[in-house]
C-alpha positions as CSV (number, residue, x, y, z in Angstrom):
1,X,27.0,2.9,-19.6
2,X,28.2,6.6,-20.1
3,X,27.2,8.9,-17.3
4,X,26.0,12.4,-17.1
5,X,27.8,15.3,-15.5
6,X,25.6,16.1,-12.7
7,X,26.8,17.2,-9.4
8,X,24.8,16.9,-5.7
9,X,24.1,20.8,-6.0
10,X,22.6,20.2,-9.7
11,X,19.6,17.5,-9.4
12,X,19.0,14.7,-6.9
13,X,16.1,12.6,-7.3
14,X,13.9,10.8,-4.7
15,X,11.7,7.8,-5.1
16,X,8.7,7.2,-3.1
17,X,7.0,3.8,-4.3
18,X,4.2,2.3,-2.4
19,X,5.5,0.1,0.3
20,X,4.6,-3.5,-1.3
21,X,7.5,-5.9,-2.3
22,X,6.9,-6.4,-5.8
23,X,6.4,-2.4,-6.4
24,X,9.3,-1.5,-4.4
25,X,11.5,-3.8,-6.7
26,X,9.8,-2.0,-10.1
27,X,10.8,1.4,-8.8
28,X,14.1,0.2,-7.6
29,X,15.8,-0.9,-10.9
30,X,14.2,2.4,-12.4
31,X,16.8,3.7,-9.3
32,X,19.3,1.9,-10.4
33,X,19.5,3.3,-14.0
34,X,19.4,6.9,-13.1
35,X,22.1,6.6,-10.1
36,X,24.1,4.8,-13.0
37,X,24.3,8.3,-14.8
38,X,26.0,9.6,-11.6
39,X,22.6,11.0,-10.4
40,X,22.0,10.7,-6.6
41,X,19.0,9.1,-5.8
42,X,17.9,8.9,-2.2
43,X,14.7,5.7,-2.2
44,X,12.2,6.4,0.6
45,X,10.9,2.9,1.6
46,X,10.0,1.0,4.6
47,X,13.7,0.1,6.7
48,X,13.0,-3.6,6.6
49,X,12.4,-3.3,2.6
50,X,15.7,-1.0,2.6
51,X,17.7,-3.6,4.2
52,X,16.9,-6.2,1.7
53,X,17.2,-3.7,-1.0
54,X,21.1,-3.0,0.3
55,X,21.8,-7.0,0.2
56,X,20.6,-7.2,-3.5
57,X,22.4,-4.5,-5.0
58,X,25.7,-4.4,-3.4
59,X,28.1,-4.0,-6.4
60,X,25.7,-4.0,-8.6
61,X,24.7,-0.8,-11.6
62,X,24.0,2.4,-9.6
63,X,24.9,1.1,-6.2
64,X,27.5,3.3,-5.4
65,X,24.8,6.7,-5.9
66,X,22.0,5.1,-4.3
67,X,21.0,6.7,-0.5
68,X,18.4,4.8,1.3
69,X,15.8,6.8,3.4
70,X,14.2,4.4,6.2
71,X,10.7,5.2,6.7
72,X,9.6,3.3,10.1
73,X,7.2,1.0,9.7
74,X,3.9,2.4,11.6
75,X,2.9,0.6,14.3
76,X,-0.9,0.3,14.9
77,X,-3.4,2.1,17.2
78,X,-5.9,2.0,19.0
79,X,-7.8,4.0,17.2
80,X,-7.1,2.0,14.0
81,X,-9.0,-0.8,14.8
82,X,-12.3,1.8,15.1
83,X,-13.3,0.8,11.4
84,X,-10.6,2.3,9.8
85,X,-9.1,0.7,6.7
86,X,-6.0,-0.6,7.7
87,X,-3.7,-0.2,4.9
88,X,-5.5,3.3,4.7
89,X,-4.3,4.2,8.6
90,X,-0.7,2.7,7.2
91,X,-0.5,4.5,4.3
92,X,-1.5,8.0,6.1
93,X,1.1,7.3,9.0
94,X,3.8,8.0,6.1
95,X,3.1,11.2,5.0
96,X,4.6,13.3,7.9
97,X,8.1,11.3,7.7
98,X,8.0,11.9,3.6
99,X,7.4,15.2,3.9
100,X,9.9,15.7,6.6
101,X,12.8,13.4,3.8
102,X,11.8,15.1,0.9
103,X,12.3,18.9,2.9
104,X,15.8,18.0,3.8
105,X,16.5,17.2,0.6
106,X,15.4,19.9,-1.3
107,X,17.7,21.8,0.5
108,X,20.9,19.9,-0.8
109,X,20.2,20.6,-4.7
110,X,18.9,23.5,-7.1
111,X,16.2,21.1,-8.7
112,X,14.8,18.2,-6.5
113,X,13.2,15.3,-8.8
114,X,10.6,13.5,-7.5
115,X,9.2,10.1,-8.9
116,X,6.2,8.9,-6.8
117,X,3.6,5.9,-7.3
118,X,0.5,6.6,-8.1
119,X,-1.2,5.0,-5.0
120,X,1.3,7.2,-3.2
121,X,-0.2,11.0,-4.8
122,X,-1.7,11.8,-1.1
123,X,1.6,10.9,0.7
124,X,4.0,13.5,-1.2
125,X,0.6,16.0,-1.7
126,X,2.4,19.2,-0.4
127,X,6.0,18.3,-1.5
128,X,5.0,19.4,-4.7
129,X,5.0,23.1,-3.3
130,X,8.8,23.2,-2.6
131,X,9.8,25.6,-5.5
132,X,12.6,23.8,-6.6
133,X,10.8,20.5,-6.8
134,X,9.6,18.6,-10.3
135,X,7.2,15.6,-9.5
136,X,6.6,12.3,-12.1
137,X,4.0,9.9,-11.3
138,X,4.6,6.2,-11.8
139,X,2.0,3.5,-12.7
140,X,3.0,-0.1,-11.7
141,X,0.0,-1.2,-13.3
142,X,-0.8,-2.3,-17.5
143,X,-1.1,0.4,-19.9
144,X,-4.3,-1.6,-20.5
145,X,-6.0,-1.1,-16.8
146,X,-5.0,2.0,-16.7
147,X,-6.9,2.9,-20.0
148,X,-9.5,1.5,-18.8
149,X,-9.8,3.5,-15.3
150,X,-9.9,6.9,-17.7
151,X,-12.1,5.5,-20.3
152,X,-14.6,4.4,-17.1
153,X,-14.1,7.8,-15.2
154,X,-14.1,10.4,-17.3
155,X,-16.7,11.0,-19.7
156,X,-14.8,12.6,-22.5
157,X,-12.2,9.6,-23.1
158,X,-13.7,7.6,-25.5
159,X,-12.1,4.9,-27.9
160,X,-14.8,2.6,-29.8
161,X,-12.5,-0.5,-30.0
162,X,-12.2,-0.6,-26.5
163,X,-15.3,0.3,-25.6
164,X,-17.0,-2.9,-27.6
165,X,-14.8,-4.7,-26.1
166,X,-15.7,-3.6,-22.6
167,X,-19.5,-4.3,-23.9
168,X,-18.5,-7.6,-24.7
169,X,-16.6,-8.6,-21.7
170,X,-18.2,-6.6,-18.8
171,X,-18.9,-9.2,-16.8
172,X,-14.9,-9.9,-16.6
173,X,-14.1,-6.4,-15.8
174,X,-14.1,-4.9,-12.1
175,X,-16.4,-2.8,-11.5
176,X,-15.1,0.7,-10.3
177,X,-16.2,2.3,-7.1
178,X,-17.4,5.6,-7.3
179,X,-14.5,6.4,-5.0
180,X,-12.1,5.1,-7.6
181,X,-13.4,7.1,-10.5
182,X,-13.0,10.1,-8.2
183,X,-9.8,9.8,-7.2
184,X,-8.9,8.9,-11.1
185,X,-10.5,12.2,-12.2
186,X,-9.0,13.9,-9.8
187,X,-5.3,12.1,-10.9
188,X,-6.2,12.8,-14.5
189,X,-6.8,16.8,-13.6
190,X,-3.4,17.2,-11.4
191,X,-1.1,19.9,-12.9
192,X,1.7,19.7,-10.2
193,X,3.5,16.7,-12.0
194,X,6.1,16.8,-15.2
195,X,5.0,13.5,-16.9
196,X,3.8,9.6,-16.4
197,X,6.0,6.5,-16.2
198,X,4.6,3.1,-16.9
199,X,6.4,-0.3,-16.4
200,X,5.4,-1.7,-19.8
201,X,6.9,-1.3,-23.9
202,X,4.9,-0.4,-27.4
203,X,5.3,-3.9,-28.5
204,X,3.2,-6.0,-26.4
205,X,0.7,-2.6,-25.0
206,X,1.6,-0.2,-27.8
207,X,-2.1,0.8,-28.9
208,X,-3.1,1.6,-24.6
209,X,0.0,3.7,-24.2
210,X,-0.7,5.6,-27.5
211,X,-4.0,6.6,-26.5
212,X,-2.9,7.1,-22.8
213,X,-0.5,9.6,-24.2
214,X,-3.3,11.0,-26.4
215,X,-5.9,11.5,-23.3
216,X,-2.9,13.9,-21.4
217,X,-1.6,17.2,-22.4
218,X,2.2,16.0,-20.4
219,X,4.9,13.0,-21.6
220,X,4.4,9.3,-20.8
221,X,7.0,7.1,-21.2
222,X,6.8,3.6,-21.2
223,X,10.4,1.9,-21.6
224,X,9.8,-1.6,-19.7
225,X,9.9,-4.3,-18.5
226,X,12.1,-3.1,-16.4
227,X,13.5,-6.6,-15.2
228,X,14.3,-7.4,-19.1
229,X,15.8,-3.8,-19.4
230,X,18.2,-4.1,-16.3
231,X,19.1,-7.5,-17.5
232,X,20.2,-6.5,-20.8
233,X,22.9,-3.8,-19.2
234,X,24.0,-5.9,-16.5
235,X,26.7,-9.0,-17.7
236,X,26.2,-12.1,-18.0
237,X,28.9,-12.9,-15.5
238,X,27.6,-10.6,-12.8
239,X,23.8,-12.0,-13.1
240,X,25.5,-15.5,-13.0
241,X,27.6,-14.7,-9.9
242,X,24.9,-13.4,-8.0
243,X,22.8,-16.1,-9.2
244,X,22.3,-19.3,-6.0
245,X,21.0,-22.6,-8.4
246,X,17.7,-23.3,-6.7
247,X,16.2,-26.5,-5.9
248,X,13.0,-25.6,-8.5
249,X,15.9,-25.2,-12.0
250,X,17.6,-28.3,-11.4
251,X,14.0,-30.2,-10.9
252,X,13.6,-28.3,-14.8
253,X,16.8,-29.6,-15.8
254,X,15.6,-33.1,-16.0
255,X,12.8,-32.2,-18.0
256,X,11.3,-31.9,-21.3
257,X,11.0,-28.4,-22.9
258,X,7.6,-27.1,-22.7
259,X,6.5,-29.9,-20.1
260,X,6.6,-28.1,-16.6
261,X,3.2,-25.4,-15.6
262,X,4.2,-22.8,-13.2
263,X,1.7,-22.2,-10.1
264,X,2.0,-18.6,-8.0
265,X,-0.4,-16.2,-6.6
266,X,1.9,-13.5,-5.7
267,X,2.5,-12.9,-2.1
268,X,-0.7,-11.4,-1.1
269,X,-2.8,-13.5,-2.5
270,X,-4.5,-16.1,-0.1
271,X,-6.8,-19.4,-1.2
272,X,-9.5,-21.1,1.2
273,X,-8.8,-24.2,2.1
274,X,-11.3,-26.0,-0.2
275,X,-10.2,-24.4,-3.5
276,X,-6.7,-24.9,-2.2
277,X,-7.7,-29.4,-2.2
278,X,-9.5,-28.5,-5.6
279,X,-6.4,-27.2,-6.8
280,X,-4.1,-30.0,-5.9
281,X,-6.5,-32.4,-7.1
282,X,-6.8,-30.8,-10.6
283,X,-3.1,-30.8,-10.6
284,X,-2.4,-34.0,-10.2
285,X,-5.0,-35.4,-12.4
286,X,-3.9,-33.4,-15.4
287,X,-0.8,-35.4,-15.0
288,X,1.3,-32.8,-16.4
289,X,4.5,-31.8,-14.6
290,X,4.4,-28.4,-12.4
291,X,6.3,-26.0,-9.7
292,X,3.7,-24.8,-7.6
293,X,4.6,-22.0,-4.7
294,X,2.0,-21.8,-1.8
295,X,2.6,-19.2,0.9
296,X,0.9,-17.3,3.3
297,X,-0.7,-14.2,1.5
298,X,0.6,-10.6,2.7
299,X,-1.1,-7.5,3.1
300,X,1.2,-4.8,2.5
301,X,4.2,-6.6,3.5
302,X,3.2,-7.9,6.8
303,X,1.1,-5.4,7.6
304,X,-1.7,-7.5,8.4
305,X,-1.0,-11.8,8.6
306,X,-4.6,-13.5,9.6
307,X,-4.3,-16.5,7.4
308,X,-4.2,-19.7,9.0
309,X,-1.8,-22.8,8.0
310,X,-2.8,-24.2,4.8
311,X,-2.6,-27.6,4.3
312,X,-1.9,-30.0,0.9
313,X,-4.7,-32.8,1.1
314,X,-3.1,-36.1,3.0
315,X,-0.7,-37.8,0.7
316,X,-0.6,-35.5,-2.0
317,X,2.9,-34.9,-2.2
318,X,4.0,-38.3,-1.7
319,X,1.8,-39.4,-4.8
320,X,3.2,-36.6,-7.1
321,X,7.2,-37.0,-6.1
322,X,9.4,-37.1,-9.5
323,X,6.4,-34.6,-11.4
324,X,5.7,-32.2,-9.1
325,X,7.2,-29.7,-6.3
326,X,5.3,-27.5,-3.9
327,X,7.5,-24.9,-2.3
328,X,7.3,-21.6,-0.5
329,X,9.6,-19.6,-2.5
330,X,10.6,-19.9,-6.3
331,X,12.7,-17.9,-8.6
332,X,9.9,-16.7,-10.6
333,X,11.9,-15.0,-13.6
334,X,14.5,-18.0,-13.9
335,X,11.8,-20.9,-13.9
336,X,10.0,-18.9,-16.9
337,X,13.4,-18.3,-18.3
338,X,14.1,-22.4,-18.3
339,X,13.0,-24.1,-21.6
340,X,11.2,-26.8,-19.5
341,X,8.8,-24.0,-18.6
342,X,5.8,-24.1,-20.9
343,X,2.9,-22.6,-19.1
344,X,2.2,-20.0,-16.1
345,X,-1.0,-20.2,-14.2
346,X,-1.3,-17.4,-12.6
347,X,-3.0,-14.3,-10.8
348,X,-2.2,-12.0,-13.4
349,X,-0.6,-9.6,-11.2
350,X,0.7,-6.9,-14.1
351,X,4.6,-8.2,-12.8
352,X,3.6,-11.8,-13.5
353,X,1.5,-11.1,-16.8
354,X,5.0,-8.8,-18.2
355,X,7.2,-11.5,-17.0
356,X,5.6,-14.5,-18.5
357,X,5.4,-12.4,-21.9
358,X,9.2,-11.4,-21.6
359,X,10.0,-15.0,-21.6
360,X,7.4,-16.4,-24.5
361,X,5.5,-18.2,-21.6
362,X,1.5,-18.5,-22.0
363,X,-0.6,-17.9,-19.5
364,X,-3.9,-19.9,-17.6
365,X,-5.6,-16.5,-16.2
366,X,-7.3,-16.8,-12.6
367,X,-7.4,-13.0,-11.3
368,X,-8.1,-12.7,-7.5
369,X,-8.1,-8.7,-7.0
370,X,-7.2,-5.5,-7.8
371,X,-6.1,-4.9,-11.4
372,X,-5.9,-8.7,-12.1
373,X,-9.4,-9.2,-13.9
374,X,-7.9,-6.5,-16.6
375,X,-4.9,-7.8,-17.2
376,X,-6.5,-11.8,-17.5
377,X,-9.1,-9.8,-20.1
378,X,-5.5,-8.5,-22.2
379,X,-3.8,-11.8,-22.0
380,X,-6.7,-14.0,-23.1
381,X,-8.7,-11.6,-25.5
382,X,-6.4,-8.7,-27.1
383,X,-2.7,-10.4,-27.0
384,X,-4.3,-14.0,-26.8
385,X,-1.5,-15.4,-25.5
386,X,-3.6,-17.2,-22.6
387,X,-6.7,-19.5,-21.1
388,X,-9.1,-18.5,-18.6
389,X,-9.3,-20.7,-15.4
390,X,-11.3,-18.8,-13.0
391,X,-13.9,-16.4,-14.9
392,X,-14.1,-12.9,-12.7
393,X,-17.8,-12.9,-13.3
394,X,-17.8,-16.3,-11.2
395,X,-15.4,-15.3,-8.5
396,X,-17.4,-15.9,-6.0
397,X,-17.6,-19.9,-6.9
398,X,-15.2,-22.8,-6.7
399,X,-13.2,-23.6,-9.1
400,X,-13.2,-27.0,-9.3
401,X,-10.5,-29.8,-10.0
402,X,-11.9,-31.0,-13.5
403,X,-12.2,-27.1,-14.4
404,X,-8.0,-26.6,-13.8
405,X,-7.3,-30.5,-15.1
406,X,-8.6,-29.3,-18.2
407,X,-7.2,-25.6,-18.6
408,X,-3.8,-27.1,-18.0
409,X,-4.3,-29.9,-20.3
410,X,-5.3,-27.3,-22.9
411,X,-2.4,-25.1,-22.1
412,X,0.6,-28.0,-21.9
413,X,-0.9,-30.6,-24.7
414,X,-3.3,-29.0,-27.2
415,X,-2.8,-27.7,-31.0
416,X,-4.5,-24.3,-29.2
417,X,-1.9,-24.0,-26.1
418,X,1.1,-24.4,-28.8
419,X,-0.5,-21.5,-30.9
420,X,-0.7,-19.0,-27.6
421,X,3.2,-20.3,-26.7
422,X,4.6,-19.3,-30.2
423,X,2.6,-16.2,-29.9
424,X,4.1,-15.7,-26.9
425,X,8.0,-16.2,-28.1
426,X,7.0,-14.0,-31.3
427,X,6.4,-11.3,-28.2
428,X,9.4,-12.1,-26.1
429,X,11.4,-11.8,-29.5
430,X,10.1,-8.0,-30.2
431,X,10.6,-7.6,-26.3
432,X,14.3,-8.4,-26.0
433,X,14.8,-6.5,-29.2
434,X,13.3,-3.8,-27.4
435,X,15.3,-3.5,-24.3
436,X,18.9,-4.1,-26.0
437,X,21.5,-2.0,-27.1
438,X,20.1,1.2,-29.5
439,X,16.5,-0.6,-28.8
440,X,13.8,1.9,-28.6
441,X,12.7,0.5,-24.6
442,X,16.3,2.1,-24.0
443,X,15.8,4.9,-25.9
444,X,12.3,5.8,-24.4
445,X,14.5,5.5,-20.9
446,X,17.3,7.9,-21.8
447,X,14.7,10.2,-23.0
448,X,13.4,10.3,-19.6
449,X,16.8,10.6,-18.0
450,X,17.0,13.6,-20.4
451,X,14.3,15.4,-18.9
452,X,14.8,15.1,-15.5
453,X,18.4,16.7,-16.1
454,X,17.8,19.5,-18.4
């Protein structure tokens, strides 16, 4: 890739994401593309994050121009335990040592470029009053939720399509505290900041991000997913080399294509014990092959851990050996890469939905949190690319073994699940298209590059 002339004393960017694994890595590869223009980016992140960070990327695109910044992982208080959200008390133990990084920096350049998470606006509040400092806000999230937040927050954003369709499904959607709406109004009125990133592409959210960019007077660009992008710049041999074969892709080898579901949570999601038995039974009767990766859930990486051992109901595994694997860790992008892989059911995590699409995998939808309920809603009801499992308006009830037999069966070995797989590939098609050479996902990202050097 050609670089840009840029010297220390020009433009040096920092990145502050918010200190969870799987937005860490989003805001990472965007580091990695703009250090690859001979850019030096300095990533603020939690040490222990840093560390693994250094491990992946040795050698890798942008390496050599990457700086990591440890931030020290707070230790708790008494006084946090007075009530206080936790991740809250976390979150606000981080804004003296970011403020102290970002100072020093903006002494070693004429123009200090800041990229920032959304969630992280508080943290890097009065960075933004350094006079040689330019600030772009990042949303891990769908184009999709995010929509949504405005349209529910602020009176005067308004799109009738969407609207009926948050008629029609408002039982699926979450409900937004008022505290949410406020601190989305207050997002949406910010005039500190030089434009909006988003981790997502025109051709699987391209109506959202149009009328995101409408409801703004400054630039969004949206030139994901990032994952595809990175891998469509990095060679074949290099991906290959760094590559370990895992246990789970030679189990797909000796399948059928399309045959094999996909279970993951994420890492912070946690089941109860009960659904957990509901879930293995459901499995196992469907009698369709699947990778399923059980874990302890995580609060913001480690932050908290109260979850107890979680164990698979007596014989389970011996009675699925040679159809089934339970592990605790699974290449996520490879096994949806494999052609064995015909289904995902999953949390719906925004990194998982994009993922899944990337690689023309459909989806069986059970959100747990956050912007999860959203993102099932996209997947099932706009891109339609996906079954519900676990209905949001019902989250409060088990979901039973003969309600998961049946939405795998109907995702693996129905006329309906092959429709939502080749609608899927038709996606993953435009996607790749997207994100290679000349594509417009690439163009969208040297636009971007672009303005943070001018």
């Amino acid at each position: 890739m050609a670089t840009t002339n840029s010297s220390d004393n020009e433009v040096i960017v920092a990145i502050v994401p918010f200190p969870d694994y799987s937005h860490v890595n989003q805001l990472f590869i965007l580091a990695r593309f703009i250090a690859s223009r001979n850019i030096p980016v300095h990533f603020l992140s939690l040490a222990d994050q840093n560390q693994d960070l250094k491990l992946q990327v040795q050698g890798c695109l942008g390496a050599s121009n990457i700086h990591f910044e440890d931030l020290m992982r707070p230790s708790p208080t008494e006084k946090d335990d007075a009530g206080c959200d936790p991740i809250l008390m976390f979150l606000k133990k981080l804004r003296e040592p970011i403020h102290k990084t970002c100072a020093q920096l903006s002494t070693k350049a004429k123009r200090l470029i800041l990229i920032h998470e959304f969630l992280m606006t508080e943290q890097i509040w009065n960075v933004h009053t350094f006079p040689n400092v330019k600030s772009y806000i990042f949303h891990a999230g769908s184009a999709f939720n995010r929509y949504y937040y405005l349209q529910q927050s602020i009176p005067d954003i308004v799109d009738d399509d969407h609207e009926k369709l948050v008629e029609q499904m408002h039982d699926e959607f979450q409900l937004l505290e008022p505290c949410v709406k406020l601190m989305v109004r207050v997002e949406h009125e910010l005039t500190f900041h030089s434009g909006e990133i988003i981790n997502s592409c025109k051709e699987v959210e391209g109506k959202y991000i149009n009328l995101l960019a409408n409801a703004k007077d400054k630039p969004l660009w949206a030139f994901g997913p990032f994952r595809m992008l990175l891998e469509s710049h990095e060679s074949n041999s290099s991906l290959s080399s760094n590559m370990i074969r895992n246990e789970c892709l030679e189990f797909l080898d000796k399948q059928d294509v399309n045959s094999v579901i996909f279970i993951s949570f994420g890492s912070t999601t946690t089941l109860s014990q009960e659904q957990m038995n509901e879930l293995a039974l459901g499995l196992e009767q469907s009698n369709h092959r699947f990778i399923w990766v059980l874990r302890k859930g995580e609060v913001m990486g480690n932050l908290t851990d109260k979850v107890g051992k979680i164990e698979l109901p007596e014989g389970f595994e011996e009675r699925v050996v040679g159809k089934g694997m339970v592990v605790n860790w699974a290449p996520q992008l490879e096994i949806l890469r494999h052609s064995s892989t015909g289904g995902f059911l999953s949390h719906c995590g925004w990194n998982s939905c994009i993922e899944s699409i990337s690689m023309g995998v459909p989806l069986a939808t059970w959100p747990v949190s956050y912007d999860q309920p959203s993102n099932a809603i996209y997947i099932t009801n706009v891109l339609k690319i996906g079954i519900s499992v676990r209905s949001w308006a019902h989250r409060e009830e088990l979901v039973t073994a003969t309600t998961i037999e049946k939405a795998v069966k109907t995702l693996m070995g129905t006329t309906e699940g092959e429709e939502m797989r080749q609608w899927a590939v038709e996606l993953s098609k435009k996607i790749k298209s997207a994100v290679s050479h000349g594509g417009p996902a690439l163009m969208e990202m040297e636009s971007f590059i672009s303005n943070i050097i001018k």
